[in-house]
C-alpha positions in Angstrom: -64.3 11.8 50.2 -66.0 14.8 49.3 -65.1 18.3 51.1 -67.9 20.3 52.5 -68.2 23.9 51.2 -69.2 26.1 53.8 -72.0 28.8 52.1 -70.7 31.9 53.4 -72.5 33.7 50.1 -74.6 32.3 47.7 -73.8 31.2 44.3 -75.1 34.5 42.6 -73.1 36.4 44.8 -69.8 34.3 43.7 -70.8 34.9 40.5 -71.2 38.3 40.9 -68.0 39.3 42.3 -66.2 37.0 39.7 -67.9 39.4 37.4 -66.4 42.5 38.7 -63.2 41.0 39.4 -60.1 42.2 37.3 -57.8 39.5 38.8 -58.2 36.6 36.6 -56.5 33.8 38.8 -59.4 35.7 42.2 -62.1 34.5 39.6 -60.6 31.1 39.0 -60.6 30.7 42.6 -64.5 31.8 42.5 -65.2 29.7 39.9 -64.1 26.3 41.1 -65.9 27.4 44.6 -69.2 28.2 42.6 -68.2 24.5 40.7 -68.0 22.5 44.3 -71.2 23.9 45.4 -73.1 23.1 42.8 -72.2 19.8 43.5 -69.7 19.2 40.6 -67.2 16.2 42.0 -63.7 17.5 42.3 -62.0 15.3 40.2 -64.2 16.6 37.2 -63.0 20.1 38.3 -59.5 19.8 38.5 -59.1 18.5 35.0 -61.5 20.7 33.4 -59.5 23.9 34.7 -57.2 22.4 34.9 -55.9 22.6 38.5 -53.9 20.0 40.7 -55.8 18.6 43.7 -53.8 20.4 45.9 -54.6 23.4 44.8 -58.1 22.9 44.8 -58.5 21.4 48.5 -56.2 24.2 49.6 -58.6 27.1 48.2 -61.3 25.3 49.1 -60.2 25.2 52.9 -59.1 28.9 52.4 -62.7 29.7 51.4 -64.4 27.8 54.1 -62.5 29.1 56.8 -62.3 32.9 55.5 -65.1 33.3 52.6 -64.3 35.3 49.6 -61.8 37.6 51.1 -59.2 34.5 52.1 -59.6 33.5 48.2 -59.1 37.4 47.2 -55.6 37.2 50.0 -54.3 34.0 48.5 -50.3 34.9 47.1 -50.3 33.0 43.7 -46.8 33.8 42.6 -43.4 34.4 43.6 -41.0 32.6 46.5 -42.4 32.6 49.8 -39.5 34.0 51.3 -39.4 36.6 48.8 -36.2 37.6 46.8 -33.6 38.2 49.0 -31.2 41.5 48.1 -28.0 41.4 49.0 -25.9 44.3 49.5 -23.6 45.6 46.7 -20.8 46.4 49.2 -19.8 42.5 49.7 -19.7 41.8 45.9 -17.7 45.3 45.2 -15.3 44.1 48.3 -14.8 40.7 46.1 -14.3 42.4 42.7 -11.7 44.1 44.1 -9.8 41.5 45.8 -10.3 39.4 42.4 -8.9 42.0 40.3 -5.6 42.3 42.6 -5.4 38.9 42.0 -3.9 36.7 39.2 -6.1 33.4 40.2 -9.4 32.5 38.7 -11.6 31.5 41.7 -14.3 29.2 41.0 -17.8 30.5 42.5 -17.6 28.3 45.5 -14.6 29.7 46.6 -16.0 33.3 46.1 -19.5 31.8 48.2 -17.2 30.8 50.6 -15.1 34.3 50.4 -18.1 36.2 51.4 -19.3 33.9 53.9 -16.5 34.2 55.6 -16.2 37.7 55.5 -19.6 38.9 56.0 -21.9 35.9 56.8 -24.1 36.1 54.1 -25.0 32.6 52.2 -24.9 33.7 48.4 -26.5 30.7 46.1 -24.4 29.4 43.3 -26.6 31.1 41.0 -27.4 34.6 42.3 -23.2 34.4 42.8 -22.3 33.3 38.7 -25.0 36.1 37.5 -23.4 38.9 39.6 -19.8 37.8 38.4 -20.8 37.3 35.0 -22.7 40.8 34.9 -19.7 42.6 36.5 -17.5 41.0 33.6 -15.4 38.5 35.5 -14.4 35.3 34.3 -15.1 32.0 37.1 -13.6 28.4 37.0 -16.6 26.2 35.4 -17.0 22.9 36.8 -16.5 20.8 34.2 -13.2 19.4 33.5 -11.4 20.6 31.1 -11.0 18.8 27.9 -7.1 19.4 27.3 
């Protein structure tokens, strides 16, 4: 099945702002829409750019429905939810009840320290890089080999 483009500018004018464009993954975009209306099938343009069919229905939709400036809007990188910070305060509180302490706590147990505390969710990685940066040692996993 074939997806119809809707022609909301012509070709030349695709081409044109592709042109102009600085953003290289904008004239990617432009470029398979230019592709699809000139009738190229979709299969022969997701390998040649190579993009996965996903991708290429999804800014294909995005053009019909909004034109160039949907394809100029798309977010290409990053999480959707965004990085989350967290503040320093709960993982200074921590330090310092680890450094009272004569325990090594694995990082589940200092997730689970926090979260009880403060109600934040912490994930296992974000929690081993801020220990390991602040120079604390954690209980690994693995079982130990003695």
């Amino acid at each position: 099945m074939r997806l119809k483009i809707i022609e909301h500018n012509t070709i030349e004018a695709l081409r044109e702002e592709a042109s102009q464009s600085v953003d290289r993954r904008y004239q990617a975009r432009l470029e398979v829409i230019i592709l699809a209306m000139q009738g190229v099938p979709s299969k022969v343009i997701q390998r040649e750019l190579p993009i996965s069919p996903k991708t290429y229905y999804f800014w294909v939709h995005s053009y019909n429905s909004g034109g160039m400036q949907a394809l100029k809007e798309i977010k290409t990188t990053g999480r959707r939810e965004g990085n989350p910070k967290y503040d320093a305060a709960i993982f200074l509180e921590l330090f310092e009840r680890l450094d009272v302490m004569s325990e090594q706590w694995s990082v589940v147990k200092m997730q689970k320290f926090i979260k009880r505390l403060h109600d934040v969710e912490v994930p296992y990685e974000t929690m081993r890089m801020r220990v390991k940066r602040a120079g604390y040692a954690y209980r690994s996993k693995r079982v130990s080999s003695m």
